[in-house]
N, C-alpha and C positions, 0 to 999 in steps of 0.2 A: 410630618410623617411621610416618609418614601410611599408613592404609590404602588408598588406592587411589591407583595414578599411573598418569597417562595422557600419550603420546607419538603423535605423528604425523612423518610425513618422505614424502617422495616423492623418485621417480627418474625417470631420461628411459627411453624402449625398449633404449636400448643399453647400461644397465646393465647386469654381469653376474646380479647379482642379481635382478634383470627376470627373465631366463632361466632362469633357475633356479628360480624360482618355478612359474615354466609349466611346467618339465619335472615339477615333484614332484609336480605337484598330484591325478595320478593313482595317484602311490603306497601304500603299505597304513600305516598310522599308524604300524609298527616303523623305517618306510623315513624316512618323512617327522623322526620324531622325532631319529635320528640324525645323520640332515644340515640338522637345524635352521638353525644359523649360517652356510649357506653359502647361502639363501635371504631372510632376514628381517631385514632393513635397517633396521627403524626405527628403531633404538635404538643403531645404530652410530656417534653422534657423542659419546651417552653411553659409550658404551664406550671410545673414544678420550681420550674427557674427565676420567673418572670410573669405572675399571673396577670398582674396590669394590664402586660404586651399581649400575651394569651387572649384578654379580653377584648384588648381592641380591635383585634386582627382577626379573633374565633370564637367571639360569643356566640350564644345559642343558634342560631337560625331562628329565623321566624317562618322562614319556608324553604322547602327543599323543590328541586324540577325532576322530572321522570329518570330514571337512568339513561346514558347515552352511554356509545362504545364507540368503536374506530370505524364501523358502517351505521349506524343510526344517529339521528338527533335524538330519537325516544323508543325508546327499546322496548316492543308490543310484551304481553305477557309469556310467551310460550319463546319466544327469544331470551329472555331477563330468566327462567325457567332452564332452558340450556345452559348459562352461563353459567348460573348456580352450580351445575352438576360437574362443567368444568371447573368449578371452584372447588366443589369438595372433591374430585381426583387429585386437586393440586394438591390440597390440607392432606388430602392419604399419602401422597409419594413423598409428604415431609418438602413440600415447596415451604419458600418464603414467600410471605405478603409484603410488597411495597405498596405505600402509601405517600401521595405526591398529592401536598394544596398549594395550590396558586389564590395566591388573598389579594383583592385590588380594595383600595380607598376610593369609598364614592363617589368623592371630588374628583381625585384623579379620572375617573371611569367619563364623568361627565363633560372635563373640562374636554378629554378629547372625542366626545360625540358617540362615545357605547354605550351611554346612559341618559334617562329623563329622570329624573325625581320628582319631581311635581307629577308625572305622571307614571312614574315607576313603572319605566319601560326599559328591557335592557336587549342588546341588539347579541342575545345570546346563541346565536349560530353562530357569530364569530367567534366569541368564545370557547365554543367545542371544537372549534375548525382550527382553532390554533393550538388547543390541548392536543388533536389528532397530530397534527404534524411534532408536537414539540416530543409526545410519546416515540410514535414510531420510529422520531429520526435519536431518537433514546436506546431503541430494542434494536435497532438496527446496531449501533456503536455497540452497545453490549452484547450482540450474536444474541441475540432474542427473539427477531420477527419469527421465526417460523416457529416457537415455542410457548411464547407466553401470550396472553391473554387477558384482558381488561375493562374496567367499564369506570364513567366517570358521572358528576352529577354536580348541580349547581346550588351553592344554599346560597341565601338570601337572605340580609337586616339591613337593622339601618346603615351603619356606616362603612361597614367590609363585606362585600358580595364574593366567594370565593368560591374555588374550581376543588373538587374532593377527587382522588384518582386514586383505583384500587389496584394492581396488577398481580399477577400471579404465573407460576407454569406448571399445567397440568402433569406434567411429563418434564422435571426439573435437568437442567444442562449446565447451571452454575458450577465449578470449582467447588470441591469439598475441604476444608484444613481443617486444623486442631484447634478450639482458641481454650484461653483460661475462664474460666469461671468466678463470676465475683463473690458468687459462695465458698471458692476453694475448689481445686479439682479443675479436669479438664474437661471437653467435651468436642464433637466435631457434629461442624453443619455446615450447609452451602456459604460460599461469600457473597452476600448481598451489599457492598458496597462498591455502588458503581463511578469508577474512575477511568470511561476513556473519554479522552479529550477529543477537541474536534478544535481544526483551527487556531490552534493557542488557545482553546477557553476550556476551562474546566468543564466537568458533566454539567455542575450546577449554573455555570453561567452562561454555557448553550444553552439550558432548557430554558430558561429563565428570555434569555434574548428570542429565542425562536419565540417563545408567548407573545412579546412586545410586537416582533416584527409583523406578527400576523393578526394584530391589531389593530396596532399605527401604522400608517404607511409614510415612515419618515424619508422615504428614500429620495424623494421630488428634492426635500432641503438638504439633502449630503451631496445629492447630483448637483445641486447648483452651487455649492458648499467649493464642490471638487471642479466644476467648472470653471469660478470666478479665478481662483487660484491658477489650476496648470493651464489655461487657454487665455489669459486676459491679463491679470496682474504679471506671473512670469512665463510669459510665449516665451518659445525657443527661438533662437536667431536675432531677438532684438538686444540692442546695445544701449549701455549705458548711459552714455553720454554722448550728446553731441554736437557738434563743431563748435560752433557759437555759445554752448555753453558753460564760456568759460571758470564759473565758480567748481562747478559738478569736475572739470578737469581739474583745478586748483587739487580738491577736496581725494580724486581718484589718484593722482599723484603721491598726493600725503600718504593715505594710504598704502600704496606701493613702496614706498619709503620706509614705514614701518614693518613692514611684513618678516619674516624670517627670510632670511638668503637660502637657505633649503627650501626649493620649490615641492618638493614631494609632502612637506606639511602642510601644503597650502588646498587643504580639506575644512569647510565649515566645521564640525563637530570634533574633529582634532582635538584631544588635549590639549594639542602644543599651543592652538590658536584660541585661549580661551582668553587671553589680553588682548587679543585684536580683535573678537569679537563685538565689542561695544563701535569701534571706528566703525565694522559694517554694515553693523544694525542699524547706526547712524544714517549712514551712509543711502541704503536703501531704504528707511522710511523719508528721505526728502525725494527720493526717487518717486515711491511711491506717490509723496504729495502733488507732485510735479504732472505724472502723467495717469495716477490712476484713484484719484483724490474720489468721488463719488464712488467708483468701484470697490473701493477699499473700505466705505462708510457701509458700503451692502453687505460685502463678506462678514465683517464685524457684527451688524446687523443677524445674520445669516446664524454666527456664530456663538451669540448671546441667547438665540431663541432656544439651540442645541443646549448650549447650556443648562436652562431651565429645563428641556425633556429628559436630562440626565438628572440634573436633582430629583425630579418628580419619580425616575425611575431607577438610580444606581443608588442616590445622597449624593452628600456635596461632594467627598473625595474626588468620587471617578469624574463628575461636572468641572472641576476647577483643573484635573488633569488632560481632560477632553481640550481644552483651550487652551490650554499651556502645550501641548501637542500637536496639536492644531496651525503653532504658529512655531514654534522653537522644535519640534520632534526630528525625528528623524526625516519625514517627507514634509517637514512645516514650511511652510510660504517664504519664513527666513531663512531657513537652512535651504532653502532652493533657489531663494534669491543671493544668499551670501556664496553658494558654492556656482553660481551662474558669474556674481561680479569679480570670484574667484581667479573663477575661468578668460574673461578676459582681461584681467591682470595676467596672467598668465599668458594670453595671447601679445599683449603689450609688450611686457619682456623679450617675446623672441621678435616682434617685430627692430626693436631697438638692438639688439643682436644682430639682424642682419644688415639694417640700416648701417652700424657703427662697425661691422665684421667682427664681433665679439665673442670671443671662444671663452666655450665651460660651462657649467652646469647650474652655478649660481643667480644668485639675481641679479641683474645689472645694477650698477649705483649708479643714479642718475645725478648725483653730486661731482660725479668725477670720469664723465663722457671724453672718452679720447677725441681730438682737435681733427675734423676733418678737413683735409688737403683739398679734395678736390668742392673747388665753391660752384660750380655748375650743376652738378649734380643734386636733382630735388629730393629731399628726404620722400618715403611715403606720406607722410603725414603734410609735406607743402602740397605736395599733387593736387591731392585731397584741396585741399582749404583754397588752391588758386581756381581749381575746377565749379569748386561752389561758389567762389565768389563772383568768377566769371557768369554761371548762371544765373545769381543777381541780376547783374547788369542787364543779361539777353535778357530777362525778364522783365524789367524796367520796362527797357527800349521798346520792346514788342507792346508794354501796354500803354506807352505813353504813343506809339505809332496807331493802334487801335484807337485813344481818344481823339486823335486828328482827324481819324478817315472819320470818327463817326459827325464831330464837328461838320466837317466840310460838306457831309450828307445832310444833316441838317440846315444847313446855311441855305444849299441848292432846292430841297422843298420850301424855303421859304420867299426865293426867288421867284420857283412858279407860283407861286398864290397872287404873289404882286400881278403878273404879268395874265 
């Protein structure tokens, strides 16, 4: 079972359940708990549909907690008393009620620290504290703050503890249309279905993520998540391969080799490169193993946990995409690494260009390198490799000159001992 599900629905004023709603609201939480179902409509399509799921997710309460709003945890009597009367101005101006439950799974609530069961304790200030923000930043998208108005409350059973939310506007500013009637006939009322997005995410999967995030505070393992990746596995300016390693050149050659001669398709994610894509992936996992073998077991690590906080809160889909993105997406470690090893393939090419004075646009074919005349002249690439090796040697020399002096030092203390 997903640990958290969320439902929304709305009704016109002349709902019964409208009414209902505004009569309880002043009741004592025994009152309220009991005539639960004959107030709280949102899940009433599920129930018709699915009464199983209804059940798991909305059975009875076995208790309900005070009313809370967007400034209380527990809304005293004469406060809960003004809302009411802003409630029924709303039901007079012909407002629509929305109704918004957020249902968490015990387990779920417990594995991550908002709940005891043994001691059925639940750390429900966080809970309104995220309902507050996941609202407001709701009425805000929908041009609502300064209109509408709200109160929510927390029921309680065994297995699903969930968030009840009532919203309404005194003084309605929705859009009015025609719609059809499933009676026959037409009829016009406000539009209460709320569609503005935020970020690429639907209404419902802003609300839904603003709840989690002001929960869980996952963001320590996305930060090191996104850390390991762009600061450590692929740092900018480091190089693939190097000198002495000569299989990784063997292997970055080959590569090269294959590539298309249109350097302009030599993008990771390219259609064109989706048969070369195996040689890179290749390519930069022995990279990886080479220089970033434990780093690489942490990220995985990192990104196995995420996985599971995604089952527990999306299902598996968005989990097994979360990882597959993660690693192959558009900003993924491979596609960062593959358009980096891209890149100095790319730098290779023109290096070999101008070593060889090779004109055009193409790739070099390194099968059929024009015959250099002048033999004095050192490639880049010998510079290179006589400069390092020469540093060898001074290195050598310097520490086999270091083992002498210190011999000779100790030889001399142990002359004066003798003497």
């Amino acid at each position: 079972m997903v640990g958290i599900v969320y439902k929304m629905k709305f009704v016109s004023p002349k709902n019964a359940k409208y009414i209902l709603y505004i009569r309880y609201m002043d009741r004592d939480e025994a009152t309220r708990t009991e005539w639960y179902e004959d107030y709280n409509f949102a899940l009433d399509d599920l129930k018709k549909t699915d009464l199983e799921s209804y059940n798991d997710y909305m059975g009875r309460p076995e208790a309900t907690s005070s009313l809370f709003s967007s400034t209380s945890d527990a809304l005293k009597e004469d406060q809960v008393r003004d809302l009411k009367k802003s409630f029924r101005v709303a039901q007079k101006n012909e407002s629509l009620m929305w109704q918004d439950v957020v249902s968490f799974d015990n387990e779920f609530l417990e594995k991550y620290g908002l709940y005891d069961s043994k001691k059925k304790v639940l750390d429900d200030k966080k809970l309104k504290q995220a309902a507050r923000i996941a609202v407001s930043d709701m009425l805000e998208r929908e041009g609502m703050s300064n209109s509408a108005v709200w109160t929510g409350a927390i029921h309680y059973n065994t297995d699903n503890i969930h968030i009840h939310l009532a919203i309404v506007e005194p003084e309605p500013t929705r859009p009015r249309r025609t719609f059809n009637s499933k009676y026959g006939g037409t009829y016009e009322d406000y539009v209460g279905t709320r569609r503005k997005t935020a970020g690429g995410q639907s209404s419902y999967e802003r609300f839904k993520s603003l709840i989690l995030e002001n929960i869980i505070d996952n963001s320590e393992k996305s930060s090191a998540i996104s850390k390991l990746q762009r600061e450590v596995i692929t740092p900018k300016n480091k190089r693939f391969i190097s000198l002495f390693d000569f299989e990784a050149r063997r292997e970055f050659k080959s590569i090269f080799r294959a590539l298309p001669s249109d350097k302009r398709l030599w993008k990771y994610r390219n259609n064109a490169m989706k048969n070369y894509r195996p040689l890179i992936d290749d390519f930069n996992q022995k990279y990886i193993e080479r220089n970033f073998k434990d780093e690489f077991q942490e990220y995985n690590r990192l990104l196995d946990e995420q996985v599971d906080y995604f089952k527990d809160t999306y299902g598996d889909s968005r989990a097994d995409n979360y990882k597959q993105n993660k690693l192959y997406g558009k900003d993924g470690l491979y596609t960062s690494l593959g358009n980096a090893l891209l890149k100095e393939l790319s730098e290779y090419d023109k290096q070999l260009k101008q070593q060889y004075n090779i004109q055009g646009f193409g790739k070099v074919d390194l099968d059929h390198l024009p015959i250099k005349h002048n033999k004095s002249k050192k490639s880049v690439l010998n510079r290179q490799m006589m400069k390092d090796i020469q540093g060898m040697f001074d290195k050598t020399f310097e520490q086999k000159r270091r083992e002498l002096a210190a011999e000779r030092f100790k030889q001399e203390l142990e002359n004066e001992k003798e003497l």
